[in-house]
mmCIF file of the protein (N, C-alpha, C, O) and its ligand, coordinates in Angstrom:
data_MODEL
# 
_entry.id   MODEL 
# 
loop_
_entity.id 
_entity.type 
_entity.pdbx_number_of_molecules 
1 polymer     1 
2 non-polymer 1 
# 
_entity_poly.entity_id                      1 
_entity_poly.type                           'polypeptide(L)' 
_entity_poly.nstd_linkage                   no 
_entity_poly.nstd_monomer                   no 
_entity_poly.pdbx_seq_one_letter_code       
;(UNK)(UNK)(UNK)(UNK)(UNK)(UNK)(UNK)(UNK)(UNK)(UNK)(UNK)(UNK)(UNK)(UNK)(UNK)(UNK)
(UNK)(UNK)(UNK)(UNK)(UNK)(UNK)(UNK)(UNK)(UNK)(UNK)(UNK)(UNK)(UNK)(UNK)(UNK)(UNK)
(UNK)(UNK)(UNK)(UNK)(UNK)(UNK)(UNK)(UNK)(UNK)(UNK)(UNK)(UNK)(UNK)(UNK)(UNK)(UNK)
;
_entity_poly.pdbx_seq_one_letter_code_can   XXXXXXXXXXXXXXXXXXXXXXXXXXXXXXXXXXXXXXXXXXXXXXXX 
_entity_poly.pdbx_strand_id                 A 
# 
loop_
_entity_poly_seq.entity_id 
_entity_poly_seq.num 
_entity_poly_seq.mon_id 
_entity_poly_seq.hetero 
1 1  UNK n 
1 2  UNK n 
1 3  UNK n 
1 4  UNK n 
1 5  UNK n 
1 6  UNK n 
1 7  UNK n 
1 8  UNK n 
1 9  UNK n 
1 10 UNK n 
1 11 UNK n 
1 12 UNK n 
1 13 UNK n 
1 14 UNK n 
1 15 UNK n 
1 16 UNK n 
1 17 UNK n 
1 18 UNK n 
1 19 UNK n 
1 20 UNK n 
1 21 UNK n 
1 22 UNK n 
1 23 UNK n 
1 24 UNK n 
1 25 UNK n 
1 26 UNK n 
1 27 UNK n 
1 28 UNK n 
1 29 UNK n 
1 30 UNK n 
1 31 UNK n 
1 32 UNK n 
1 33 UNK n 
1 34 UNK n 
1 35 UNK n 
1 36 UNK n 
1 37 UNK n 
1 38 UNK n 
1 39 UNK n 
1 40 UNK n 
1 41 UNK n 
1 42 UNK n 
1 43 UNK n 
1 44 UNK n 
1 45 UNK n 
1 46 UNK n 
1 47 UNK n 
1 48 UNK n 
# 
loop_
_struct_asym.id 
_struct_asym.entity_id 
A 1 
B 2 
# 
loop_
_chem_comp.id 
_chem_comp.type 
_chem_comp.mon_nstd_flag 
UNK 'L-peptide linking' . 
ZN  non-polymer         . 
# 
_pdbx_entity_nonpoly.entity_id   2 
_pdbx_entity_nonpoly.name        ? 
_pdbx_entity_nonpoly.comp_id     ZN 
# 
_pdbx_nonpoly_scheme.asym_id         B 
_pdbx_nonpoly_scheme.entity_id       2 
_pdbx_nonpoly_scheme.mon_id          ZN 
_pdbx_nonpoly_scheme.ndb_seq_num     1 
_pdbx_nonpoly_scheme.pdb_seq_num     101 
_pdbx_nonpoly_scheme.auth_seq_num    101 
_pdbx_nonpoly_scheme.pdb_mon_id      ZN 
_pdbx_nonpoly_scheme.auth_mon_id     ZN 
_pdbx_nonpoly_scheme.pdb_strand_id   A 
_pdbx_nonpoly_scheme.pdb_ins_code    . 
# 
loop_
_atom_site.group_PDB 
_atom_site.id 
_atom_site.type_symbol 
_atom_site.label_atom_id 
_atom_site.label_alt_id 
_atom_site.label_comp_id 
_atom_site.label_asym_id 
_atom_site.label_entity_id 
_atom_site.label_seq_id 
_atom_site.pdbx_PDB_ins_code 
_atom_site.Cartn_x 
_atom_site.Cartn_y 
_atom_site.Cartn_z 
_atom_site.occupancy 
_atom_site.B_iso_or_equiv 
_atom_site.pdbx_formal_charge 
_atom_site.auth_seq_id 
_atom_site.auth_comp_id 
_atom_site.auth_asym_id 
_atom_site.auth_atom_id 
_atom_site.pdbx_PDB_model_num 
ATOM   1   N  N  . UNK A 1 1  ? 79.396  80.945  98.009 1.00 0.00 ? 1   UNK A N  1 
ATOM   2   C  CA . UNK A 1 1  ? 79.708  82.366  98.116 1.00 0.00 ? 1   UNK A CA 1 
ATOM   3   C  C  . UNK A 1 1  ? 80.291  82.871  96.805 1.00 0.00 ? 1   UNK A C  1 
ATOM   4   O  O  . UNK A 1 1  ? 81.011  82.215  96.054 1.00 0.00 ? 1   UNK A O  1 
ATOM   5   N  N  . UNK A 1 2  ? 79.826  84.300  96.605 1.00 0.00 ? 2   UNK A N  1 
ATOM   6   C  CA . UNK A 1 2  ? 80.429  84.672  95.438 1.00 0.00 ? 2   UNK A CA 1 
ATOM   7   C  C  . UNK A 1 2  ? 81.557  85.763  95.642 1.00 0.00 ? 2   UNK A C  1 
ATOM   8   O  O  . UNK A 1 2  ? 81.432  86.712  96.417 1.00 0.00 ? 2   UNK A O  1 
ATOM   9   N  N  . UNK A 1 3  ? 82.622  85.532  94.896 1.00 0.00 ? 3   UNK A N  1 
ATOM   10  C  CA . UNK A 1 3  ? 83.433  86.596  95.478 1.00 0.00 ? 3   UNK A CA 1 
ATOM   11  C  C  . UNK A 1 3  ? 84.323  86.547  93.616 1.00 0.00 ? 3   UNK A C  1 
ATOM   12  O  O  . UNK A 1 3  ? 84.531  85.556  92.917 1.00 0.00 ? 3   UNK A O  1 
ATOM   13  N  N  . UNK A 1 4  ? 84.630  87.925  93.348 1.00 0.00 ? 4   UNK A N  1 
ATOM   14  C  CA . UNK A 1 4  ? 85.027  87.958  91.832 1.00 0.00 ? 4   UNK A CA 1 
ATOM   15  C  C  . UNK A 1 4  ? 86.902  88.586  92.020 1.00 0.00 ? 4   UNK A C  1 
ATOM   16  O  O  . UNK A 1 4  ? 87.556  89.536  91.591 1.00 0.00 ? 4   UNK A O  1 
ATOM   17  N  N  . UNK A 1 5  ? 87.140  87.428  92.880 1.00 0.00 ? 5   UNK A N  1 
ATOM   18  C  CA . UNK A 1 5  ? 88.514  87.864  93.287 1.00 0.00 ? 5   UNK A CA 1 
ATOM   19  C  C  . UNK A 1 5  ? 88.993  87.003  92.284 1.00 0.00 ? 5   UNK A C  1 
ATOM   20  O  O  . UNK A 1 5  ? 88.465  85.905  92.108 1.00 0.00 ? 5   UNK A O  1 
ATOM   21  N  N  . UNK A 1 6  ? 90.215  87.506  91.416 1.00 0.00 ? 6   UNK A N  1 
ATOM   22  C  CA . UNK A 1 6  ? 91.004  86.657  89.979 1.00 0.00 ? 6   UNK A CA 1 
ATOM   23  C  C  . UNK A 1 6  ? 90.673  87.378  88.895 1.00 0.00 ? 6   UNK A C  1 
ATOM   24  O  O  . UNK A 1 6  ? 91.670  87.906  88.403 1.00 0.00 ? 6   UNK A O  1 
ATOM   25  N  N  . UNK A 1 7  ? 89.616  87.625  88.295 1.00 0.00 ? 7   UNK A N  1 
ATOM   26  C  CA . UNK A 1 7  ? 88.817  88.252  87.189 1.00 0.00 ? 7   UNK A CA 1 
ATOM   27  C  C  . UNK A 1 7  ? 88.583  89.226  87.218 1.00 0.00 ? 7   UNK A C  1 
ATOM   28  O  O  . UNK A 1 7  ? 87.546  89.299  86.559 1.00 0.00 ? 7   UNK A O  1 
ATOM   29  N  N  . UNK A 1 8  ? 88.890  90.393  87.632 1.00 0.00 ? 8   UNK A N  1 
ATOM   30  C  CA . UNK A 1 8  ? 88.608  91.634  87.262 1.00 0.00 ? 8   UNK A CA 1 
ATOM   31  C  C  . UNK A 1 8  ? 89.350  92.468  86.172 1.00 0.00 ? 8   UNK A C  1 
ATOM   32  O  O  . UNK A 1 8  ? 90.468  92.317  85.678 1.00 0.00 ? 8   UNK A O  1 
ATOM   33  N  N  . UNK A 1 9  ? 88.179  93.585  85.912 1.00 0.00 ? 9   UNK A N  1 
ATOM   34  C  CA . UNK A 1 9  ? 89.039  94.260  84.980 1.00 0.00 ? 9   UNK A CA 1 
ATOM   35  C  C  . UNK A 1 9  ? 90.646  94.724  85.010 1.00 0.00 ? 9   UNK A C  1 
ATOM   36  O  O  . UNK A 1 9  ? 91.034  95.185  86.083 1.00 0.00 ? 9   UNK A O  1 
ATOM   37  N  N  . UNK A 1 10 ? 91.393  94.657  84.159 1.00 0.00 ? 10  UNK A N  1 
ATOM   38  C  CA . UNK A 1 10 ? 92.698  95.274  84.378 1.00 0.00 ? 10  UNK A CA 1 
ATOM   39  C  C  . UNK A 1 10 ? 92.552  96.559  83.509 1.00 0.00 ? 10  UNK A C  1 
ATOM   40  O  O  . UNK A 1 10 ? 92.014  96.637  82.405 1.00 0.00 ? 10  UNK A O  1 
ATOM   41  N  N  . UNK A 1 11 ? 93.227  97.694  84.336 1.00 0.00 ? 11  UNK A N  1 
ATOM   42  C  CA . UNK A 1 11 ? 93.255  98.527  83.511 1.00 0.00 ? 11  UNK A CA 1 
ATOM   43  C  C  . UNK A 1 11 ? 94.823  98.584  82.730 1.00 0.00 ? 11  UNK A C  1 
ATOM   44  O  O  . UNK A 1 11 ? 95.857  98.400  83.371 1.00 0.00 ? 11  UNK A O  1 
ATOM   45  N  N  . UNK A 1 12 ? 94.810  98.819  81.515 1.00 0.00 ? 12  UNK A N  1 
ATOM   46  C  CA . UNK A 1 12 ? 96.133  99.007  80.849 1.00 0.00 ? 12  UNK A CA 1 
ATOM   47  C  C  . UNK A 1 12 ? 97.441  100.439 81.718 1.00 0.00 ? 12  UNK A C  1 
ATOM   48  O  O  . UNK A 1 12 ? 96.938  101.517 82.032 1.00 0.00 ? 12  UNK A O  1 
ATOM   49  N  N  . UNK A 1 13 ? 98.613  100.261 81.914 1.00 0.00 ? 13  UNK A N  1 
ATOM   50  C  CA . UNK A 1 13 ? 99.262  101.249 82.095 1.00 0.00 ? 13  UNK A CA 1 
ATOM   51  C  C  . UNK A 1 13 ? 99.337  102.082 81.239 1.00 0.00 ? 13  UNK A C  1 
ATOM   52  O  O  . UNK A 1 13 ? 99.588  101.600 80.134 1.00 0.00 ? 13  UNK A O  1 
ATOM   53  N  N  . UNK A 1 14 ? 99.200  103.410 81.274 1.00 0.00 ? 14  UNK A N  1 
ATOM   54  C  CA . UNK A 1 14 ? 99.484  104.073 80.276 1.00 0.00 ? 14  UNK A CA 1 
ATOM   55  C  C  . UNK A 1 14 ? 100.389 104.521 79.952 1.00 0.00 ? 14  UNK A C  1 
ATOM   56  O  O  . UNK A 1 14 ? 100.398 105.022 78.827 1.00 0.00 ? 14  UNK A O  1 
ATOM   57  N  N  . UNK A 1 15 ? 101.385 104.555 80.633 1.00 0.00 ? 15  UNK A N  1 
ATOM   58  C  CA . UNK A 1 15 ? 103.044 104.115 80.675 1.00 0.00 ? 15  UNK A CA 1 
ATOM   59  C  C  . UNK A 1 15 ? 103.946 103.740 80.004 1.00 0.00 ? 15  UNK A C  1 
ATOM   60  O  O  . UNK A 1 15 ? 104.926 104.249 79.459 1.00 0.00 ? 15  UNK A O  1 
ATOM   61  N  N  . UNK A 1 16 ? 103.367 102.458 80.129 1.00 0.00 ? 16  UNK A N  1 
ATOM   62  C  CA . UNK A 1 16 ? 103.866 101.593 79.075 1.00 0.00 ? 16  UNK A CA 1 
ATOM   63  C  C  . UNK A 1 16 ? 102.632 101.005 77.906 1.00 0.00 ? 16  UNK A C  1 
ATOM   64  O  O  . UNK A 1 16 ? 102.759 100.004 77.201 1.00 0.00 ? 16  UNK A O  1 
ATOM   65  N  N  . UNK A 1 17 ? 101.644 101.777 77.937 1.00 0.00 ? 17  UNK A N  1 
ATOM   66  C  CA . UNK A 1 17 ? 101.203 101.314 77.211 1.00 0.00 ? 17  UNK A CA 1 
ATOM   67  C  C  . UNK A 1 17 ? 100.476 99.604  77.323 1.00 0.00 ? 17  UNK A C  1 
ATOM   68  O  O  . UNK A 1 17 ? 99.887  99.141  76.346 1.00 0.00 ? 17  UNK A O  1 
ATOM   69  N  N  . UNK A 1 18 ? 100.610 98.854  78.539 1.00 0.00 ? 18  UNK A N  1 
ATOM   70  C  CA . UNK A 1 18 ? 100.363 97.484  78.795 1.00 0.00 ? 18  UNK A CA 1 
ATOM   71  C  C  . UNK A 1 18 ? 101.448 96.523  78.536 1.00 0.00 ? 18  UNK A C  1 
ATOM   72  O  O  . UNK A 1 18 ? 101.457 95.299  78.666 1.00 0.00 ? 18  UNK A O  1 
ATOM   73  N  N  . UNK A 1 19 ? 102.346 97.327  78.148 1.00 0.00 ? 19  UNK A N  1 
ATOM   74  C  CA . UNK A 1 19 ? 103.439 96.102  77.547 1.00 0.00 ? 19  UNK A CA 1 
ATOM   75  C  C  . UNK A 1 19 ? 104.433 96.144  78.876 1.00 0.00 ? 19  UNK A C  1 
ATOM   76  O  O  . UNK A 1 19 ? 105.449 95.571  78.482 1.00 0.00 ? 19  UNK A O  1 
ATOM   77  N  N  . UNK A 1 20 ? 104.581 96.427  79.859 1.00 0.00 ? 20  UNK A N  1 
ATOM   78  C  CA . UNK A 1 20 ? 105.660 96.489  80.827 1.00 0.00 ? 20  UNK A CA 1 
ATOM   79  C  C  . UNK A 1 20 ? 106.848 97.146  80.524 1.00 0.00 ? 20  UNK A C  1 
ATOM   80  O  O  . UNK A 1 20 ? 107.528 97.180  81.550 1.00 0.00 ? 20  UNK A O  1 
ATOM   81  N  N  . UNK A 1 21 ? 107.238 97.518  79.881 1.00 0.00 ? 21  UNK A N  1 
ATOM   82  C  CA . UNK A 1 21 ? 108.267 97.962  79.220 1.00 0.00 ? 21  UNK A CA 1 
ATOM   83  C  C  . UNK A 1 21 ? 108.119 99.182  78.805 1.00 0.00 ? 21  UNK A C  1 
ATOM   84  O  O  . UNK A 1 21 ? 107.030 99.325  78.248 1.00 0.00 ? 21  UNK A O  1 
ATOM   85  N  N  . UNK A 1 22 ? 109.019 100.518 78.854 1.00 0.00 ? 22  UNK A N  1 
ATOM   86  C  CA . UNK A 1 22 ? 108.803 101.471 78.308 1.00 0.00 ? 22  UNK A CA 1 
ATOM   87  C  C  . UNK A 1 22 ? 110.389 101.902 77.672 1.00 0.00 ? 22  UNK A C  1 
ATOM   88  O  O  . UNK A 1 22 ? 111.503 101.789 78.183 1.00 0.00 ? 22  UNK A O  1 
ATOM   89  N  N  . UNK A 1 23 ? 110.000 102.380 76.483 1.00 0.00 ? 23  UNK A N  1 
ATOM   90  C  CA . UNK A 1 23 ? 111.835 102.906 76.030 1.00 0.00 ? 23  UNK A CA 1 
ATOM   91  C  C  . UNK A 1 23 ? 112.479 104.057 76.755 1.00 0.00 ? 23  UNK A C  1 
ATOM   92  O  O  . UNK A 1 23 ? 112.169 105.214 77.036 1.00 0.00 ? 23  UNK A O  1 
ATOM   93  N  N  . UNK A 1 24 ? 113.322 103.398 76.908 1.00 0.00 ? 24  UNK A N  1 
ATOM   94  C  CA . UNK A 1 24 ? 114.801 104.772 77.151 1.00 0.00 ? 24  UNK A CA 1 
ATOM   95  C  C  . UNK A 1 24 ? 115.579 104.919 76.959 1.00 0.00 ? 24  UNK A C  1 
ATOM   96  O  O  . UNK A 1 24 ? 116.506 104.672 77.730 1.00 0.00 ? 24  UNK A O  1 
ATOM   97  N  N  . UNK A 1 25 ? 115.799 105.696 75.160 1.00 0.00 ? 25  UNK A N  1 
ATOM   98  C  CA . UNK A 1 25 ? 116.750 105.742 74.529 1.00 0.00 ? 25  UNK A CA 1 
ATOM   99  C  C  . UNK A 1 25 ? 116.692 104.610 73.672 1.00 0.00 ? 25  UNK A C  1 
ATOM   100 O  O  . UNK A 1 25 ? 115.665 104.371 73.038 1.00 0.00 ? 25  UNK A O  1 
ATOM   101 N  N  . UNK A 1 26 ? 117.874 103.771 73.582 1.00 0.00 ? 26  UNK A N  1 
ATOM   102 C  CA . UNK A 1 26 ? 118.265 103.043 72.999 1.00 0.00 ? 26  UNK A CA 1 
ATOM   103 C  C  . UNK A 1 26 ? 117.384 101.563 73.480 1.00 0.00 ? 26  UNK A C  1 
ATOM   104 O  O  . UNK A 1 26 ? 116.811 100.749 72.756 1.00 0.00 ? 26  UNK A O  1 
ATOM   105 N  N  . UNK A 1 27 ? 117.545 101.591 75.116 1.00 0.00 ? 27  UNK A N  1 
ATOM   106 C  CA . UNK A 1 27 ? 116.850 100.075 75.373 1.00 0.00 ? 27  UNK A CA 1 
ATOM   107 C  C  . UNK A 1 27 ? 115.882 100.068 76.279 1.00 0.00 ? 27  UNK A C  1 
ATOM   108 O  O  . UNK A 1 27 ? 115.627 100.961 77.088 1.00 0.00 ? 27  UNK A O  1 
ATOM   109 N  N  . UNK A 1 28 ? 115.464 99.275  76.167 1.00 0.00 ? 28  UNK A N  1 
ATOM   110 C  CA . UNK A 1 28 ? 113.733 98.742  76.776 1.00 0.00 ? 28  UNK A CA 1 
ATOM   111 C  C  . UNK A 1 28 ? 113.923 98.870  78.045 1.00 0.00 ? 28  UNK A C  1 
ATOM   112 O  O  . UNK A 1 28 ? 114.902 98.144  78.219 1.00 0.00 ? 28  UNK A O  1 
ATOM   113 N  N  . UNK A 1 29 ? 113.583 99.404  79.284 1.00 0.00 ? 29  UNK A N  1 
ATOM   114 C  CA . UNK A 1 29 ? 113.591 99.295  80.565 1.00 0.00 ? 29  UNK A CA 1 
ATOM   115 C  C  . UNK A 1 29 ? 111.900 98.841  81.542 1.00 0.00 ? 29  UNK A C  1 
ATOM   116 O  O  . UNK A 1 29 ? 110.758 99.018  81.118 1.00 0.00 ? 29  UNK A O  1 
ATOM   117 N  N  . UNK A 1 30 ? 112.170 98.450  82.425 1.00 0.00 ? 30  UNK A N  1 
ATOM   118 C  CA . UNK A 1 30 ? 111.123 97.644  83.116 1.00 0.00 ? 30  UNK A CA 1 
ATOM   119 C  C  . UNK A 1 30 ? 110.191 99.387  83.489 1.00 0.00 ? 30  UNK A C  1 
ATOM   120 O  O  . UNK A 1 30 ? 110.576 100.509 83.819 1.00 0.00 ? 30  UNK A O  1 
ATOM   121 N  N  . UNK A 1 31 ? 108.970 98.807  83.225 1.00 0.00 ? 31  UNK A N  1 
ATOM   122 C  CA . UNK A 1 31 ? 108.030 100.506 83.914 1.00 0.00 ? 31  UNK A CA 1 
ATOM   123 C  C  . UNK A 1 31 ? 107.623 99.953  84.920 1.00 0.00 ? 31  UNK A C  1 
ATOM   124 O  O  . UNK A 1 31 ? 107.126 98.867  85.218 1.00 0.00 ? 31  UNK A O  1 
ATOM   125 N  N  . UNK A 1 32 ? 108.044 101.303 85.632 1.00 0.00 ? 32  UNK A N  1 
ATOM   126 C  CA . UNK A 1 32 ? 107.823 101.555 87.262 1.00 0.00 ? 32  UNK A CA 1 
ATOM   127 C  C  . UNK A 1 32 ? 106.325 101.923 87.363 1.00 0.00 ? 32  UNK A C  1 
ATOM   128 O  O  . UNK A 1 32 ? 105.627 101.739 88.360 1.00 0.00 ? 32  UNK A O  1 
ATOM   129 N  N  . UNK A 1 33 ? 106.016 102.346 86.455 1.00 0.00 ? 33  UNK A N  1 
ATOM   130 C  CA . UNK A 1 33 ? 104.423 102.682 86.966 1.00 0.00 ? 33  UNK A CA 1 
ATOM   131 C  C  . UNK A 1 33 ? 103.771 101.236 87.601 1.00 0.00 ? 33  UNK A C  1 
ATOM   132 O  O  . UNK A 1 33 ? 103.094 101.075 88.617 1.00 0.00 ? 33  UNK A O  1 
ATOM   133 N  N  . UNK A 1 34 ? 104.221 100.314 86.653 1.00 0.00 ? 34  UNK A N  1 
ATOM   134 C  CA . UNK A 1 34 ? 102.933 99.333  86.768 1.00 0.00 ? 34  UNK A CA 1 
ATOM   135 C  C  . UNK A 1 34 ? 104.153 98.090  87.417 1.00 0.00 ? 34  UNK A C  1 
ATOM   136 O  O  . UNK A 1 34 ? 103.830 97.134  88.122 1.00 0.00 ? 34  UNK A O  1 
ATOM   137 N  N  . UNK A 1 35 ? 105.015 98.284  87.143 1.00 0.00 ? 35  UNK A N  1 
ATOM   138 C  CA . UNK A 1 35 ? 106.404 96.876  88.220 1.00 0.00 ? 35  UNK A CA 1 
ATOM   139 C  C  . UNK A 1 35 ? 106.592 96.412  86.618 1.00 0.00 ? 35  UNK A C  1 
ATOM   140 O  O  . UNK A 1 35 ? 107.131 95.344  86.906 1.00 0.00 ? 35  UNK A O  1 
ATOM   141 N  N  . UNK A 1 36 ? 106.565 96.394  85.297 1.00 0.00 ? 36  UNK A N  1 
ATOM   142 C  CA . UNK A 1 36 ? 106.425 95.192  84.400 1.00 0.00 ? 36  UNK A CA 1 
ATOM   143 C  C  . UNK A 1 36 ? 105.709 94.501  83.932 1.00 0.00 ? 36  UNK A C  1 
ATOM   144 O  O  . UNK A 1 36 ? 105.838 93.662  83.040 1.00 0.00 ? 36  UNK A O  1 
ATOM   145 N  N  . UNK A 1 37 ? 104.541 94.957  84.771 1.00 0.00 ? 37  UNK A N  1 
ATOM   146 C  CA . UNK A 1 37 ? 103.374 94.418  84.524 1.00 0.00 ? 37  UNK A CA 1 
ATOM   147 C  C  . UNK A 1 37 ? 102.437 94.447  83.227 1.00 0.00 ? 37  UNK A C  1 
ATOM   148 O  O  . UNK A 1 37 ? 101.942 93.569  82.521 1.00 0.00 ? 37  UNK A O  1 
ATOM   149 N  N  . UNK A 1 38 ? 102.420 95.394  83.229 1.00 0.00 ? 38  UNK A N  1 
ATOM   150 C  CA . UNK A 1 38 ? 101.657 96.254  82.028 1.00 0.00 ? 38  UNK A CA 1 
ATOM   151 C  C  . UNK A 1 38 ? 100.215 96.676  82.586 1.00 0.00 ? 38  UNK A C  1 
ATOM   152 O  O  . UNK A 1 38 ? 99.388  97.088  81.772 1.00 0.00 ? 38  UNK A O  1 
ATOM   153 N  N  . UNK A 1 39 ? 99.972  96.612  83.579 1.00 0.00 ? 39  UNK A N  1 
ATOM   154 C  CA . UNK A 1 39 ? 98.589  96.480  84.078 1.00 0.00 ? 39  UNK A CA 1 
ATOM   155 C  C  . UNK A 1 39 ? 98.380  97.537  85.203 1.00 0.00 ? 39  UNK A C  1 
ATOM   156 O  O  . UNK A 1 39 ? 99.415  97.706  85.846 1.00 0.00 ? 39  UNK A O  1 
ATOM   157 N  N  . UNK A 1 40 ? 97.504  98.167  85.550 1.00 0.00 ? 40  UNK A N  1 
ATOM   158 C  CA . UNK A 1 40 ? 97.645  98.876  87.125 1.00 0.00 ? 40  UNK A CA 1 
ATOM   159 C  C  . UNK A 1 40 ? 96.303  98.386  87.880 1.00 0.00 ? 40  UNK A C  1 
ATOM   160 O  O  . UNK A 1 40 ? 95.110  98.497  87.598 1.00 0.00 ? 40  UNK A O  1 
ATOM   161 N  N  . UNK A 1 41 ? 97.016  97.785  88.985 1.00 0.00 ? 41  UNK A N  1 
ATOM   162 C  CA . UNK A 1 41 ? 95.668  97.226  89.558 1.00 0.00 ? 41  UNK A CA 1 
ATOM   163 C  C  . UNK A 1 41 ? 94.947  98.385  90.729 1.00 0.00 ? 41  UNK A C  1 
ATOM   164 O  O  . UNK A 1 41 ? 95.412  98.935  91.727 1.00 0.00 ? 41  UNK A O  1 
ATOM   165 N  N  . UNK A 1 42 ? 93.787  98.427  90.150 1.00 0.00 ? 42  UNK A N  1 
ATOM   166 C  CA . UNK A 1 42 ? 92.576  99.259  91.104 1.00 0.00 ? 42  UNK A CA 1 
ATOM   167 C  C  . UNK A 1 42 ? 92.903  99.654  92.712 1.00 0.00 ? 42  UNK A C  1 
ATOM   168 O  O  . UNK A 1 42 ? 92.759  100.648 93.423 1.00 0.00 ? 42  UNK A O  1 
ATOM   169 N  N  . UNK A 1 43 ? 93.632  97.753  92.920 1.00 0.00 ? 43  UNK A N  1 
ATOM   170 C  CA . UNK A 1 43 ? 93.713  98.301  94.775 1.00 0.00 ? 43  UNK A CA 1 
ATOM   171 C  C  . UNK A 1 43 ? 94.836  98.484  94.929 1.00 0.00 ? 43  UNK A C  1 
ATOM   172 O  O  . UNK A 1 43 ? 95.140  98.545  96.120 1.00 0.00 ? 43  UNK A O  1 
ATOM   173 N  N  . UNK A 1 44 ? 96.185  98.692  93.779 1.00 0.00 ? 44  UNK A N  1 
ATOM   174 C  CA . UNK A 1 44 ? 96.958  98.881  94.744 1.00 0.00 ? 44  UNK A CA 1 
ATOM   175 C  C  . UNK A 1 44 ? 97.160  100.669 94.312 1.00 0.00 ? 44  UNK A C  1 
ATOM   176 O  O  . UNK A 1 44 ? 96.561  101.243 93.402 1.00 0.00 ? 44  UNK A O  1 
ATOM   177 N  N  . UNK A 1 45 ? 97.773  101.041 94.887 1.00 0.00 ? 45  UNK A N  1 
ATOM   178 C  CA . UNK A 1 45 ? 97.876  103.074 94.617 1.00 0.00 ? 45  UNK A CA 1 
ATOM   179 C  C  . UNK A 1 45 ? 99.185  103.250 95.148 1.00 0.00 ? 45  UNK A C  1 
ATOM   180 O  O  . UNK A 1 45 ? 99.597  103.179 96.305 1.00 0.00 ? 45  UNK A O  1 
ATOM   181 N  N  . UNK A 1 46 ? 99.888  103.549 93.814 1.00 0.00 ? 46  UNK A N  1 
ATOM   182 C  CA . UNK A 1 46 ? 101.411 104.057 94.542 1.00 0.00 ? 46  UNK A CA 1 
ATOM   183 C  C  . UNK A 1 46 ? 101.409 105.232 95.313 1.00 0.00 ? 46  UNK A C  1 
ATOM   184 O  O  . UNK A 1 46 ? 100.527 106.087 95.235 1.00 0.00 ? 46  UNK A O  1 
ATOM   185 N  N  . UNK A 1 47 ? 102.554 105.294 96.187 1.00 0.00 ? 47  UNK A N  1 
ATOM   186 C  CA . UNK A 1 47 ? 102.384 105.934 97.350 1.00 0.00 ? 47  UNK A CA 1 
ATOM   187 C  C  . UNK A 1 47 ? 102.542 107.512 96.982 1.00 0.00 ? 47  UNK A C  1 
ATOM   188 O  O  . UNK A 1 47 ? 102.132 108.517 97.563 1.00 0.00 ? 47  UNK A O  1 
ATOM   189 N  N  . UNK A 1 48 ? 103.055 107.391 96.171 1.00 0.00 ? 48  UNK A N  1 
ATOM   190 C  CA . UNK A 1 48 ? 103.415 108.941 95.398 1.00 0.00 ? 48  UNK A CA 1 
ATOM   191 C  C  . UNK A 1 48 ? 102.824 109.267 93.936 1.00 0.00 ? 48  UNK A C  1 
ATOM   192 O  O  . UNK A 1 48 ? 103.073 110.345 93.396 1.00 0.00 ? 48  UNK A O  1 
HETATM 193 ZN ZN . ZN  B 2 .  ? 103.573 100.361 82.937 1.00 0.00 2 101 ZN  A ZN 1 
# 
């Protein structure tokens, strides 16, 4: 069976830019867009 679960595209946050991290101010804080990730995945959709 083929199933392409693991490997899919990631799209970059634009948020943070992919790095998980976005500035505020002075220091680096975790981005909420994506959890830290740097990534936003396709299936998940924040609720707001
Ligand atoms: Zn992000």
């Amino acid at each position: 069976m083929q199933n392409g679960a693991g490997g899919k595209k990631k799209t970059k946050c634009a948020n943070c830019e992919g790095k998980g991290l976005v500035k505020q101010g002075d220091k680096k804080m975790k981005c909420q867009r994506c959890g830290g990730t740097g990534f936003k995945s396709p299936a998940n959709r924040p609720a707001r």
